[in-house]
N, C-alpha and C positions, 0 to 999 in steps of 0.2 A: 640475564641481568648483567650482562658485560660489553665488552665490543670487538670488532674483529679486529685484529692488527696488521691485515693487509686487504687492498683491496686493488679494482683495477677501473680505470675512466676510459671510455672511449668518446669521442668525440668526433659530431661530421659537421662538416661547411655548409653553413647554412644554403638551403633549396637552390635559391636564387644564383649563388655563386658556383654549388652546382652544373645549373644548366647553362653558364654563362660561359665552365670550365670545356664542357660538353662539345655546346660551338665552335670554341676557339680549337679543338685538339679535330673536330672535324674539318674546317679550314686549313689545318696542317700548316707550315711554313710561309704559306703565299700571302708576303703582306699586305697585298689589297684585299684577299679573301677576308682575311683578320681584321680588315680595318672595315667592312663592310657588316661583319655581327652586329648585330644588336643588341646589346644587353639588354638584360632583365632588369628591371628595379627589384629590389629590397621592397616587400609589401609597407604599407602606409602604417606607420606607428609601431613599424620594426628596431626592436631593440639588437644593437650590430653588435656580430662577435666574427672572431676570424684566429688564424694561426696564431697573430700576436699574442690573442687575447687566452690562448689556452697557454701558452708559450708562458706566460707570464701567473696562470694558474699553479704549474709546475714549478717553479722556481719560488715562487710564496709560501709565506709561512703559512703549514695546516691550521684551518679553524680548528680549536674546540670541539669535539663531538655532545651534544645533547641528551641525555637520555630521555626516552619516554615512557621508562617503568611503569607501570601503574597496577592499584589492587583493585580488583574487579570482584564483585559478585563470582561470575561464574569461576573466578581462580581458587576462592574461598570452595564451592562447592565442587571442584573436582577435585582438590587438594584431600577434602573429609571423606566423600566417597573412594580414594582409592585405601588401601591397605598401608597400615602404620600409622604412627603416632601424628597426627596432621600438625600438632604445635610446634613436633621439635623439626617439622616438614617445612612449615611457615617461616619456621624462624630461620634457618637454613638459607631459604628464600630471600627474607626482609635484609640480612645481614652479612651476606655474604655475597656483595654487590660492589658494585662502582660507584655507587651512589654518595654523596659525602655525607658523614652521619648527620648532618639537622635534617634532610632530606628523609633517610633511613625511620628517623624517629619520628617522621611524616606520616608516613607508609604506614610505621607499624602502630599509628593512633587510628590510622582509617582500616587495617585490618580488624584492630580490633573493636570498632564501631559496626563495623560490618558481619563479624561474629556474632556481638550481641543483638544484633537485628536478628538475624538468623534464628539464634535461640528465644528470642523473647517473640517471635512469629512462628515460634514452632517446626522450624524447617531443621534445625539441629538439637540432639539432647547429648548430654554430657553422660558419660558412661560410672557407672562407680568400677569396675574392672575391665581391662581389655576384652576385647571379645577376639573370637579366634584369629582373627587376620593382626590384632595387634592396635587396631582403634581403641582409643577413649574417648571420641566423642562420633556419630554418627549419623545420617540423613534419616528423617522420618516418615516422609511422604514418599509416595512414588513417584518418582522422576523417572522419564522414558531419557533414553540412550542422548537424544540431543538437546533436553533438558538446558536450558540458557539463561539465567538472569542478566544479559546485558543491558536492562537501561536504569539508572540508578535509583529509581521509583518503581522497582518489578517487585521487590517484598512489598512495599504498600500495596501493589495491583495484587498479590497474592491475598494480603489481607482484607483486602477491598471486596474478593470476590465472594468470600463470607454473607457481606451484607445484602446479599441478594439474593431474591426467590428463586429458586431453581422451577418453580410451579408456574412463574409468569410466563405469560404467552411473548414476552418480550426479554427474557432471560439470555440468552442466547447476544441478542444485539445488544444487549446491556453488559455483557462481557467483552463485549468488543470496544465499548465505550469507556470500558473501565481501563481497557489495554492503552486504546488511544489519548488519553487522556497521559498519558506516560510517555506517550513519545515526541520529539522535539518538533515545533510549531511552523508548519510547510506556510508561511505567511503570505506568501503568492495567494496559496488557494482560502486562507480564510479571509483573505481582505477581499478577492472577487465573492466569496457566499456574503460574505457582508453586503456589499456592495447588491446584489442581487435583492438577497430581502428587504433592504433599505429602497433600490426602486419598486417591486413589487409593493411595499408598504404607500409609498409617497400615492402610488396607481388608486389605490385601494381610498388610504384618504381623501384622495381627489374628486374621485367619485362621492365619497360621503359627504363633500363640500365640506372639509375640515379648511381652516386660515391655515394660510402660510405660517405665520408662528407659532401656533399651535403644532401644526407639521411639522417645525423644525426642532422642538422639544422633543416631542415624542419621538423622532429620528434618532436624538440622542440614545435612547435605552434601547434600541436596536442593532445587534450585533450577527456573527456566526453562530449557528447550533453548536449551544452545549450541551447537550443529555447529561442528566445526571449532576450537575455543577453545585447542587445543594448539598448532597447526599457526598459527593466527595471531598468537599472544601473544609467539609463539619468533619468529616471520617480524618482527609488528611490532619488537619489541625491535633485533634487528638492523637494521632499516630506519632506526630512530629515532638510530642511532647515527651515522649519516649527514646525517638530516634530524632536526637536534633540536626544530626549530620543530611540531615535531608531537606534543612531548610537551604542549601546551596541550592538544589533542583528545585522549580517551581511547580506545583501541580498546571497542568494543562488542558480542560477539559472542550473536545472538540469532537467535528462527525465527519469524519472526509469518508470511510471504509461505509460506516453506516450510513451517512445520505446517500453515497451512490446505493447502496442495498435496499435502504428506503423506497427511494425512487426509481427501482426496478432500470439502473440505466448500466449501458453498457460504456467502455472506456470512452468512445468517442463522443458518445450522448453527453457526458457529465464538463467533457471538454470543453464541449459547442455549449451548452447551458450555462458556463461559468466563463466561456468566452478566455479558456485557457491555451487558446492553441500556439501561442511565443513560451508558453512555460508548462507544454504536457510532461517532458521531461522530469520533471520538478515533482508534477501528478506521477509521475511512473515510479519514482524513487523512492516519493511516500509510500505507496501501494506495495512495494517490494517491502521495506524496511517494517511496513504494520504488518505484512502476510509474515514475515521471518517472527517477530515480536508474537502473534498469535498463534502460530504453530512451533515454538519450541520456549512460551515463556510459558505458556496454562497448560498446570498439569490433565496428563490423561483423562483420569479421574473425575475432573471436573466438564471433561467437552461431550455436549450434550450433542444428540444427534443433527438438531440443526445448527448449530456449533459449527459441526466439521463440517455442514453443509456450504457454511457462510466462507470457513477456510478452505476451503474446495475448491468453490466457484472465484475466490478469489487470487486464489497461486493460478487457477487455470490462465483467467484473463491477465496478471502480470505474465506467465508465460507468451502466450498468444500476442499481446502487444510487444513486449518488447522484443520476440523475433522479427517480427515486422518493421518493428520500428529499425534495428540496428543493420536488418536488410537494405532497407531503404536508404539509412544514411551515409552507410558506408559504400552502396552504389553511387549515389550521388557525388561522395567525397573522393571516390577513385575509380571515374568508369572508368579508365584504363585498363585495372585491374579483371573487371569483368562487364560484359555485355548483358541487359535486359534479362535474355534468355538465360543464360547464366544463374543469374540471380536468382529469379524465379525455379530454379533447379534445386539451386539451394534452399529456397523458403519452402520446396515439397516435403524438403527434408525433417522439416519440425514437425511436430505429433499434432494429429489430428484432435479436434477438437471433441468430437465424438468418442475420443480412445477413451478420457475419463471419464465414466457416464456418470458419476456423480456428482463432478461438478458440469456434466452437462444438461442434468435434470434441471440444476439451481438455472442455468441460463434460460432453459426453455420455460421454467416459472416467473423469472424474473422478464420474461419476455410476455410472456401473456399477462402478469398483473401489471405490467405497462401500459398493455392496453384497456383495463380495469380503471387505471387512475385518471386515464386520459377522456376514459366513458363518466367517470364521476364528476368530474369540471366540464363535460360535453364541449369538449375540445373535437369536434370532431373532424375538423380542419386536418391536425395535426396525424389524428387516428389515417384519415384520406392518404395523408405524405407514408404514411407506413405501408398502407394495404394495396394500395392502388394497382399494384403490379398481377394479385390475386384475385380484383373485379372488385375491392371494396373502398372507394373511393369517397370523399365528402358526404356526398348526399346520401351515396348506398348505408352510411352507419349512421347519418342522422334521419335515415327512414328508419331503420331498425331499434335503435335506442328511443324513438318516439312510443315505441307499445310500453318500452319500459319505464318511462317517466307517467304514462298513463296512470300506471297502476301506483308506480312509488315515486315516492319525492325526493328519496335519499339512494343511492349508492355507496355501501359501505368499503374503506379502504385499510382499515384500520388491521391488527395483527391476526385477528380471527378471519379475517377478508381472504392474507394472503397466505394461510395454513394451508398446511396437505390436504385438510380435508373439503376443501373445494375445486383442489386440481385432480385430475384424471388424467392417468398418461396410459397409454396403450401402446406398446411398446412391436412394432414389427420389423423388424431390421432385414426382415427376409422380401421384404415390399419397399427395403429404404426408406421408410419413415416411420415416424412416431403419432400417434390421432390422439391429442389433447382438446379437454372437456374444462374452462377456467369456468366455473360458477362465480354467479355474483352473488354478493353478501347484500341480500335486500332488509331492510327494516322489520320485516314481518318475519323473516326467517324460512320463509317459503322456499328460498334457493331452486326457482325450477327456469329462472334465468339465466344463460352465457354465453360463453362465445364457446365454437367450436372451429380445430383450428389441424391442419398438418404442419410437420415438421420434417421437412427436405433434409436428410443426412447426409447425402454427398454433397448436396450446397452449401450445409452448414460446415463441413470440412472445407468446402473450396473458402469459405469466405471468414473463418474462424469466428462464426459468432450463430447465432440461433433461426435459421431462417426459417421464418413464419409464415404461412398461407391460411389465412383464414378460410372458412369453408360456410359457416354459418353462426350468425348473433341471434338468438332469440329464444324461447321455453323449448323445452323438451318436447 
């Protein structure tokens, strides 16, 4: 809560002038040498700076220093869990700062708004005597070690999670939506899902030979997926009535973690499908920031085993992409620095994608009910672009899905569809691969249709994602 009173600036000349100095001291003395350089320009919409201009730093009068104090949830909750009296800890904190006191007494209205959340959420009880360490007031719940309420809507997402069946087949992704829903709004990518279900819809009415105006009404009440937006808005509102300090923060409810898990797609699938590839970056950032938010804001307690499945498979994939990705652009940004070869030396170096078999079950599931949802729209076209490489091409899966439309008219996709208890994984690492069994979800409940499939583990390591060889579509 203070500031330093010494510090040190270093400053270099900008690039250009650099290599211009570079030139010049390699021509040495010989003024025709000298007068033959070529300077560099200063890139286009270059802001100039130079010796004057630092020169002139130095000699000015210091700005101001800003502080960016602030009381955070998680400060409140590490402050109680350690040993001692947390108030006379807090207050220590709030007031014995550089802060000027309007400021001060800022702080200490939102500390203690943010106490009484805590308590009126049941995540703190007031003590009637100290306990041995010295607390009067202390945590209730089990918080694991990195335990975080960083976003300022994480007690409502605690209270949130209450309202939900733990028994739904959809429990698990509804905890997800409940997180999301909390975290700040990646607008890139809800304006592209907009955008998508808005042409898919326009496709759709066109076909049904709906009017143009008509069309264009009904386009209005089509938006991005929000799961859950009933169930939270009604929840939030009454929450808010308690803790008005949260009407600053907006509720948010959206599916970026969940649609891509829906749709069984991998980073690059969800990119191409949403036509994000000037703003994957953006995707990558949300993805990190909801995997951090999902793995250290829900308690223990509450993560159900497909839970950790979903937070698995997706710290895996922000791993996996973003070494890739920062391989790539920092080759790009400095081959000098290193050569192709190089490179790819370095990218051996990141963990195989097979090392966590946990979240590499979800990928090999979420690979095979890909191709489940892509057999239920008889897409077989697209199915062809996947297989083709293992003999199952266009025609090969719409000869095969033809027995199955025979007999049914529906292919189920829905949460029962993509349960454990239709996949089969057969595990042989000692034959480098895996023999997965994706049953389909038929109407009648017959389940004696699927796909049967290998999984290449040195390929899926060479290429960090789930490589699938199909083997056989059709009954047991």
């Amino acid at each position: 809560a203070g500031f330093d009173t010494a510090g040190f600036v270093v400053a270099q000349a900008p690039d250009h002038v650099v290599e211009n100095e570079k030139a010049l001291a390699k021509a040495g003395d010989d003024p025709k040498k000298r007068r033959k350089v070529v300077r560099k320009k200063p890139p286009e919409g270059f802001v100039n700076w130079g010796e004057n201009t630092f020169e002139r730093l130095i000699a000015a009068e210091p700005e101001p220093l800003t502080s960016r104090f602030r009381v955070t949830h998680a400060m409140l909750l590490s402050i109680i869990a350690r040993p001692g009296n947390a108030f006379d800890a807090m207050r220590r904190l709030l007031e014995d700062n550089h802060e000027p006191r309007r400021q001060q007494l800022r702080h200490i209205r939102r500390a203690i708004a943010i106490y009484r959340s805590l308590l009126d959420g049941g995540i703190v009880e007031r003590l009637e005597t100290p306990d041995a360490q010295g607390r009067i007031v202390r945590l209730t719940v089990d918080l694991q070690a990195d335990f975080a309420l960083n976003q300022p809507l994480s007690t409502f997402a605690l209270a949130a999670f209450e309202l939900l069946d733990p028994e739904s087949p959809s429990y698990a992704l509804d905890m997800v939506s409940v997180v999301e829903s909390t975290l700040d709004d990646p607008r890139q990518i809800l304006a592209a899902q907009q955008n998508k279900a808005r042409g898919e819809a326009v496709a759709a009415m066109k076909a049904e030979g709906v009017e143009y105006e008509e069309r264009m009404e009904r386009l209005m009440d089509i938006t991005y997926p929000r799961p859950l937006d009933e169930l939270l808005f009604h929840a939030f509102g009454l929450y808010r009535t308690s803790h008005p300090w949260v009407s600053d923060h907006p509720l948010s409810p959206k599916s970026v973690v969940r649609d891509m898990y829906e749709r069984a797609m991998t980073f690059s699938e969800f990119v191409s499908h949403y036509e994000l590839a000037r703003t994957e970056g953006i995707v990558l950032r949300y993805l990190a920031g909801a995997y951090k938010a999902l793995e250290h804001t829900v308690p223990e307690d509450l993560k159900s085993e497909d839970f950790q499945d979903i937070t698995a498979w997706l710290g895996e994939m922000v791993r996996q992409v973003d070494s890739s990705l920062l391989d790539e652009w920092e080759q790009l940004a400095n081959p000098e620095l290193e050569d192709a070869e190089e490179a790819r030396e370095r990218a051996d170096q990141v963990k195989p994608v097979t090392a966590n078999a946990r979240a590499f079950r979800v990928l090999v599931r979420n690979a095979m009910f890909r191709r489940v949802e892509l057999a239920a729209l008889d897409r077989t076209w697209d199915l062809g672009e996947l297989d083709a490489e293992s003999g199952w091409d266009a025609d090969a899966w719409a000869a095969a899905l033809d027995g199955y439309w025979q007999e049914y008219d529906e292919l189920g996709t829905g949460p029962e569809a993509r349960g454990p208890r239709l996949l089969q994984i057969e595990e042989r690492p000692e034959d480098g691969l895996w023999r997965v069994r994706q049953t389909f979800h038929d109407p009648a409940g017959d389940h004696d249709w699927g796909i049967s499939a290998e999984v290449d583990l040195t390929a899926s390591d060479a290429e960090a994602r789930a490589v699938i060889k199909v083997v056989g579509v059709g009954q047991l």
